[in-house]
C-alpha positions in Angstrom: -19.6 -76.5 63.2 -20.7 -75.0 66.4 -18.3 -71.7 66.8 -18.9 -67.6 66.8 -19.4 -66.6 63.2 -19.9 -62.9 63.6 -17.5 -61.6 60.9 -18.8 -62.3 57.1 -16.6 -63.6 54.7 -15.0 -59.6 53.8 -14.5 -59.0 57.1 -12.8 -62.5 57.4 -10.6 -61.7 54.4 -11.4 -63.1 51.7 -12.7 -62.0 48.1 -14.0 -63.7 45.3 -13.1 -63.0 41.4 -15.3 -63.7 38.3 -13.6 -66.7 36.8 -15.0 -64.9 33.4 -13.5 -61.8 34.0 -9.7 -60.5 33.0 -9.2 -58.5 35.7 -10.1 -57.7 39.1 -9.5 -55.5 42.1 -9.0 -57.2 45.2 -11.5 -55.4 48.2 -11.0 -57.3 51.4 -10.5 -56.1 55.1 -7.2 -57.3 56.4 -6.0 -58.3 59.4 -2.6 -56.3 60.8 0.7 -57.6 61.3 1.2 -59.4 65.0 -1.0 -60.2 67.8 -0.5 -56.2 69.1 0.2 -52.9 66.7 3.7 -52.7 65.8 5.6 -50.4 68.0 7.3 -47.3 66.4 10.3 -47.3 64.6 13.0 -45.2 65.7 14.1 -42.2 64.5 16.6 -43.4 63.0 15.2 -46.8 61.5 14.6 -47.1 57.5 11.0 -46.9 56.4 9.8 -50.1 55.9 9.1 -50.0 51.6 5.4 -50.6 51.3 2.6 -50.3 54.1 1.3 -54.3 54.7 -1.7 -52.9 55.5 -3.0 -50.7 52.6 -1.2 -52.6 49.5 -3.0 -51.9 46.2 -3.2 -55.5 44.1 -4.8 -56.6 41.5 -4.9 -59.9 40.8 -6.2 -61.7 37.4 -6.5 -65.2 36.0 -6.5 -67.4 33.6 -10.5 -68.3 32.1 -10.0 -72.2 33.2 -8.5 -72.0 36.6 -11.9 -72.2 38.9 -12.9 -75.3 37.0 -9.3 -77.1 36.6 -9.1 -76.3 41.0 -12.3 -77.5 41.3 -12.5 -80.9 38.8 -9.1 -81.9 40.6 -10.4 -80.9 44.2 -6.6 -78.9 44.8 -6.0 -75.1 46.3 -3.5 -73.2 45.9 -1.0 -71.9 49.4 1.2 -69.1 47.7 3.8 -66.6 50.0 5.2 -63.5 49.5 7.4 -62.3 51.5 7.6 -58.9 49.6 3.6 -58.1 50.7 4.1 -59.9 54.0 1.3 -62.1 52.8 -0.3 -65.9 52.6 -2.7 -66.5 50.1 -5.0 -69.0 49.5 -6.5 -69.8 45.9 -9.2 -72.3 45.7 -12.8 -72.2 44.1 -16.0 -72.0 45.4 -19.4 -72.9 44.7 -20.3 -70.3 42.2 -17.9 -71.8 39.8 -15.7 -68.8 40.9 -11.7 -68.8 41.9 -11.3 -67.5 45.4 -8.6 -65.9 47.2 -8.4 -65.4 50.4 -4.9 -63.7 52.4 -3.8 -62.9 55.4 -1.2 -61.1 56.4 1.9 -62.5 57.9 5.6 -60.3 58.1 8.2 -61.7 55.5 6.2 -64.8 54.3 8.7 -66.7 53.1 9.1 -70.9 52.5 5.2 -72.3 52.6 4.3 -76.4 52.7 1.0 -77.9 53.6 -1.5 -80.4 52.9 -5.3 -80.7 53.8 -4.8 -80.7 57.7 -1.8 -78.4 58.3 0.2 -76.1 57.0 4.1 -74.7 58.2 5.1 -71.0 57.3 8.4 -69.8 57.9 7.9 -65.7 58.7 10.2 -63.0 60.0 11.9 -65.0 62.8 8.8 -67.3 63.3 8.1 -70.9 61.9 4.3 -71.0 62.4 2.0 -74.2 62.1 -1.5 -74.3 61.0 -3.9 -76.6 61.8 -7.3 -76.9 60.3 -10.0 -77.6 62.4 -13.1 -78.1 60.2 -14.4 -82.1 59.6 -14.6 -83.3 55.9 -18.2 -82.8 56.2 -17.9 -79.2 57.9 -17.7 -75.5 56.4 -17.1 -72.0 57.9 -19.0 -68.8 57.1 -21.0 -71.2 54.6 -18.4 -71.3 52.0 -14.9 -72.5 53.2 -13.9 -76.4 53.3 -10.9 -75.3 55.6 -9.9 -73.5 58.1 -6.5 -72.9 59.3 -5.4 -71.6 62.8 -2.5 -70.5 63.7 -1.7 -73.1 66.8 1.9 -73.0 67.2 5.0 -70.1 66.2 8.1 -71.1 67.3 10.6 -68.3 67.5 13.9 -68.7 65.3 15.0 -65.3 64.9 15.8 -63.3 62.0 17.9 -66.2 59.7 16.7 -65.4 56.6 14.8 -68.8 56.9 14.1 -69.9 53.2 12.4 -73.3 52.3 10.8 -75.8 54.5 10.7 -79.8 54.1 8.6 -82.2 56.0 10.4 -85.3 57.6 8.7 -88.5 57.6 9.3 -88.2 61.7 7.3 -85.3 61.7 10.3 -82.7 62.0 10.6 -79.7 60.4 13.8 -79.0 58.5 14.1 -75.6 57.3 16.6 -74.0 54.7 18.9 -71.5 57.6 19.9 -69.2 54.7 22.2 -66.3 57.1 24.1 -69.4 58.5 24.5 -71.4 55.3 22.9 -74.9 56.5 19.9 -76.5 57.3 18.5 -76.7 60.2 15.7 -78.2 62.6 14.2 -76.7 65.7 15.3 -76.2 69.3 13.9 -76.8 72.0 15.9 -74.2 73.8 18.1 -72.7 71.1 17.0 -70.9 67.8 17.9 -73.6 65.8 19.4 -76.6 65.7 22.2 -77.2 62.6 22.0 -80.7 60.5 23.8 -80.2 57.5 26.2 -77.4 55.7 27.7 -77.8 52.3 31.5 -79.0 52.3 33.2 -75.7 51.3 31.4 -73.7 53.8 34.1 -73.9 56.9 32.2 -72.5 59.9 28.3 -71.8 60.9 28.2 -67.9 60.1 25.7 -65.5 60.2 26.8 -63.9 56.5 24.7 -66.1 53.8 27.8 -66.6 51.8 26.5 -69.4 49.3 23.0 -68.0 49.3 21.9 -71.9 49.8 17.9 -71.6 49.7 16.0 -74.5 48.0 15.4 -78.0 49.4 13.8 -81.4 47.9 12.9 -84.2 50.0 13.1 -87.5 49.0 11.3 -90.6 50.8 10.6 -88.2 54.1 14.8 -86.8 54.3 16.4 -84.0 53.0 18.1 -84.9 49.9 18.9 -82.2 47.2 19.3 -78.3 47.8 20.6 -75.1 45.7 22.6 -72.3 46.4 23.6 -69.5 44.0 27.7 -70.7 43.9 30.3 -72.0 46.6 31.6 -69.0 48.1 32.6 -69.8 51.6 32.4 -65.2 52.0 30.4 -63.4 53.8 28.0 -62.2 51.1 29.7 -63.6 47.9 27.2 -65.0 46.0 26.0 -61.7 44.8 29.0 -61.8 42.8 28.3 -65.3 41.2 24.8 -64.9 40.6 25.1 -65.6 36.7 26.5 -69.2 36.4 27.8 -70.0 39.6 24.3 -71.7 41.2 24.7 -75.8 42.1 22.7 -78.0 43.5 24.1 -80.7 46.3 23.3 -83.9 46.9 22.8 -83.7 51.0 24.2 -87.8 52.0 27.0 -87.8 49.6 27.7 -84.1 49.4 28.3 -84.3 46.0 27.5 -81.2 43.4 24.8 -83.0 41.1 24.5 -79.8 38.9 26.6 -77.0 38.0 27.0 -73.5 35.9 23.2 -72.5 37.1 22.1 -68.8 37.3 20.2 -68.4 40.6 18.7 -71.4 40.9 15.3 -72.6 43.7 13.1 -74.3 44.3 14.3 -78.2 43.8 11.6 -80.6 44.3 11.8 -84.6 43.6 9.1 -85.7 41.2 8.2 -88.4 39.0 11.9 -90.0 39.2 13.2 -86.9 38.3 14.5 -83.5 40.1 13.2 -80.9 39.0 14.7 -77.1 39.5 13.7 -73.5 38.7 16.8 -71.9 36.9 15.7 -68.6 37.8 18.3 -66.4 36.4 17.2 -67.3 33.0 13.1 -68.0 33.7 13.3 -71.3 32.8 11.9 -74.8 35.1 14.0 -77.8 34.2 15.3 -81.0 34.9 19.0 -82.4 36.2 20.7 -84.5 34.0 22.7 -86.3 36.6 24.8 -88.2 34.0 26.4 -84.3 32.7 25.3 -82.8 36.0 23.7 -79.8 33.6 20.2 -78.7 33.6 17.9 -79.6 31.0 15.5 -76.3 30.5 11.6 -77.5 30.0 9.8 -74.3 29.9 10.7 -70.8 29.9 8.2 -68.6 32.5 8.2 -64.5 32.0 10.1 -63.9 35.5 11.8 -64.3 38.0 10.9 -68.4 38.6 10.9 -69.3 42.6 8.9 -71.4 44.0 7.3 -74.8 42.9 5.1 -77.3 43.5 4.7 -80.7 41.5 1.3 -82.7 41.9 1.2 -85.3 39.5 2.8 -84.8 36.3 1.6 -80.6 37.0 3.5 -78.3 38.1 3.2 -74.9 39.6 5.7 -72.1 39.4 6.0 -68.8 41.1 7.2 -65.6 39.1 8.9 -62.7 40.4 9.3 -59.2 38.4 12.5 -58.5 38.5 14.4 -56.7 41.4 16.6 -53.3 40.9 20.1 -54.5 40.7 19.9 -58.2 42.5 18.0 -59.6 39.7 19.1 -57.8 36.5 21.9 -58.4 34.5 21.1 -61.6 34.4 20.5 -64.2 31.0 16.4 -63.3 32.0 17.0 -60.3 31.0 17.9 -61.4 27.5 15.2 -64.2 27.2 12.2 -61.6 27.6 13.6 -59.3 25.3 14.1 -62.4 22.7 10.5 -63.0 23.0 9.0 -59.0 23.4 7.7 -60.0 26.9 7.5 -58.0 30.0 7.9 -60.0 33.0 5.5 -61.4 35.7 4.5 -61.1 39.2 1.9 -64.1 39.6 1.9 -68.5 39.3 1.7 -70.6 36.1 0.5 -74.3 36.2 2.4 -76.0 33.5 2.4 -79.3 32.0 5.2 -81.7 32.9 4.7 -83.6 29.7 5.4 -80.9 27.1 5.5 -77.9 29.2 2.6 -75.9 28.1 1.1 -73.4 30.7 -2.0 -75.0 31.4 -3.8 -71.9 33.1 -2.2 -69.0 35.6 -2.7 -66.6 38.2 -1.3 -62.6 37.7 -0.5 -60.0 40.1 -0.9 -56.4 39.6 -0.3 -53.3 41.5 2.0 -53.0 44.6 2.8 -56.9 44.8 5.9 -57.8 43.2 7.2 -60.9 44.2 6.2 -64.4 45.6 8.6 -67.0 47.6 6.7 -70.1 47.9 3.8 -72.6 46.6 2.3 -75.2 47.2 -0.8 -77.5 46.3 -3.2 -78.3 48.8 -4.9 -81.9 47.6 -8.5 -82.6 48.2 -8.6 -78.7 49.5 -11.6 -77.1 47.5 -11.9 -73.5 48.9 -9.7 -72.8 52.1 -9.3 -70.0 54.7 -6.8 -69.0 57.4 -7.3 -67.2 60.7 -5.7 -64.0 61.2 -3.8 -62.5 64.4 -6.2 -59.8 64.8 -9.7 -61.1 64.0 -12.3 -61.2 66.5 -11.8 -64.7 65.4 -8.8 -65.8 66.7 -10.3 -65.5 70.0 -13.6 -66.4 69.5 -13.2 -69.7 67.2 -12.9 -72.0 70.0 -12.6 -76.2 69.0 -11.6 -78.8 71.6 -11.3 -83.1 71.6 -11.9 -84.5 74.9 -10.9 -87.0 76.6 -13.7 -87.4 79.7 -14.9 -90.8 79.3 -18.4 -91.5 80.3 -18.9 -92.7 84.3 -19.7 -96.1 84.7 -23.5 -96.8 85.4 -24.2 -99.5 88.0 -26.6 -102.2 87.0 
């Protein structure tokens, strides 16, 4: 591809760890948060809890990962919105996994595919667009490369997950106003749906709705952690009250969950991360209860389903919002400290197949999801040299006519 390559690939961001190896420090330059450096805070304004810039993470993995990525061509998009990051997991050709980040404030709800990818932030929804040709790579070792083409600004609604509509809108999980929502193109959002026993469009996330599942290119399914139409009331249901709602009929499809995410629509089934107990499971619509599958060590939010594979996000678990919960009880059952990191797990039986751990200053994830016929991917940053110097254009200047 014919662009500016100056930077090589540590300067671009990305690292590489021994697939043979337990564990390994991360050592990557990093890009900073925002097109300019963040203006001081006030005097008064709380510290912000970890720098974004100078995060200490190790991350390890499982002995198989590189070569399952790489036999089934599929990377790995993962957020956090605890780091402020996006990271990319792929292999490359050393037989080695890779992970590339970059930093982006509050990375929160994260889907994508081999040609773009949509990234809800701070009170941002960002698209990404990758601009390399199937035959093309980038610093002689990435298969993609995603720019950041397009960030609409939202504001600050706690924006959760993100679906895809098979009209090409984006429908996003509008967490502070209970409801989901698409974009505006003059407001900072535009409301679709709200469950029945919420009575007016609020900013106080009473229901703590966050997960969504779409079904044939339409929202269909999401969660919330109870039914309290208060401003800030589900913390006080957090350990049975969680449902999930049918979106057309507005009918509860599942009941008595503890903090549940994450629903996605897979192999005829819907599948949903009880994350209050660490287990991933299925709806029995017939008792409207969940059917547990596998238990994860952690905190389970975020999920992607390729196939009859899955791949589940774990969070350690938070001071005070996430303890006392039936998690709690689980891990001590089994003598198991819990996780920060993802866990690809079998559908069929629900073994863990192989897995990714964080270590060090990163705590929590949000989001995941696969990337198919994606082998090792990068992402521009907002304060490269590259995001001004990667310059790709299509034309349309047709040829002049010659004259015989």
């Amino acid at each position: 591809m014919n662009n500016q390559q100056g930077n090589n690939a540590d300067a671009a961001g990305a690292a590489d760890i021994q697939e043979a190896s337990d564990k390994a420090q991360l050592e990557t330059g990093l890009d900073t948060v925002g097109a300019d450096a963040p203006a001081p805070a006030p005097a008064a304004a709380p510290q912000a809890p970890l720098d974004l810039t100078q995060l200490r993470c190790e991350k390890s993995c499982s002995r198989g990962l590189a070569g399952w990525l790489a036999s089934n061509k599929l990377s790995l998009a993962i957020s956090s919105y605890q780091s402020g990051r996006v990271y990319l997991v792929g292999s490359d050709k050393q037989g080695r996994v890779s992970f590339f980040e970059r930093i982006f404030e509050r990375a929160m709800g994260i889907v994508g595919n081999a040609q773009r990818i949509y990234l809800g932030g701070l009170y941002q929804l960002w698209r990404f667009e990758n601009v390399l040709r199937s035959n093309e790579i980038i610093h002689g070792q990435f298969d993609k490369c995603y720019v950041p083409r397009n960030a609409q600004t939202i504001g600050d609604v706690d924006i959760h997950e993100l679906g895809i509509c098979s009209n090409g809108k984006v429908v996003f999980v509008n967490t502070k106003y209970s409801c989901l929502a698409e974009l505006s193109q003059t407001h900072s959002f535009k409301a679709i749906w709200k469950p029945k026993f919420i009575s007016k469009l609020a900013p106080e996330d009473r229901c703590h709705l966050n997960g969504l599942a779409m079904v044939d290119g339409k929202p269909k399914y999401v969660t919330a952690v109870c039914k309290s139409d208060a401003v800030d009331g589900w913390r006080d249901r957090r350990r049975d009250g969680g449902v999930v709602i049918d979106v057309e009929t507005d009918e509860i499809v599942c009941e008595g969950l503890s903090m549940p995410h994450s629903p996605r629509w897979a192999g005829g089934k819907l599948w949903v991360l009880n994350a209050g107990s660490g287990h991933l499971g299925w709806v029995d619509f017939a008792t409207k209860k969940f059917v547990p599958l596998a238990f994860v060590p952690g905190f389970a939010r975020g999920l992607s389903i390729i196939g009859n594979i899955a791949a589940v996000g774990l969070s350690k678990p938070r001071n005070q919002r996430f303890e006392g919960l039936q998690l709690d009880d689980e891990l001590r059952q089994r003598d198991a400290e819990p996780w920060c990191g993802v866990q690809i797990i079998s559908l069929t039986n629900g073994d863990v197949m192989n897995w990714i751990r964080f270590d060090g200053d990163v705590t929590e994830l949000f989001d995941i999801s696969f990337l198919p016929n994606v082998r090792n991917p990068m992402m521009i940053g907002l304060r490269t040299p590259e995001i001004r110097d990667l310059i790709t254009f299509e034309s349309e200047i047709a040829k002049e006519a010659v004259a015989p």
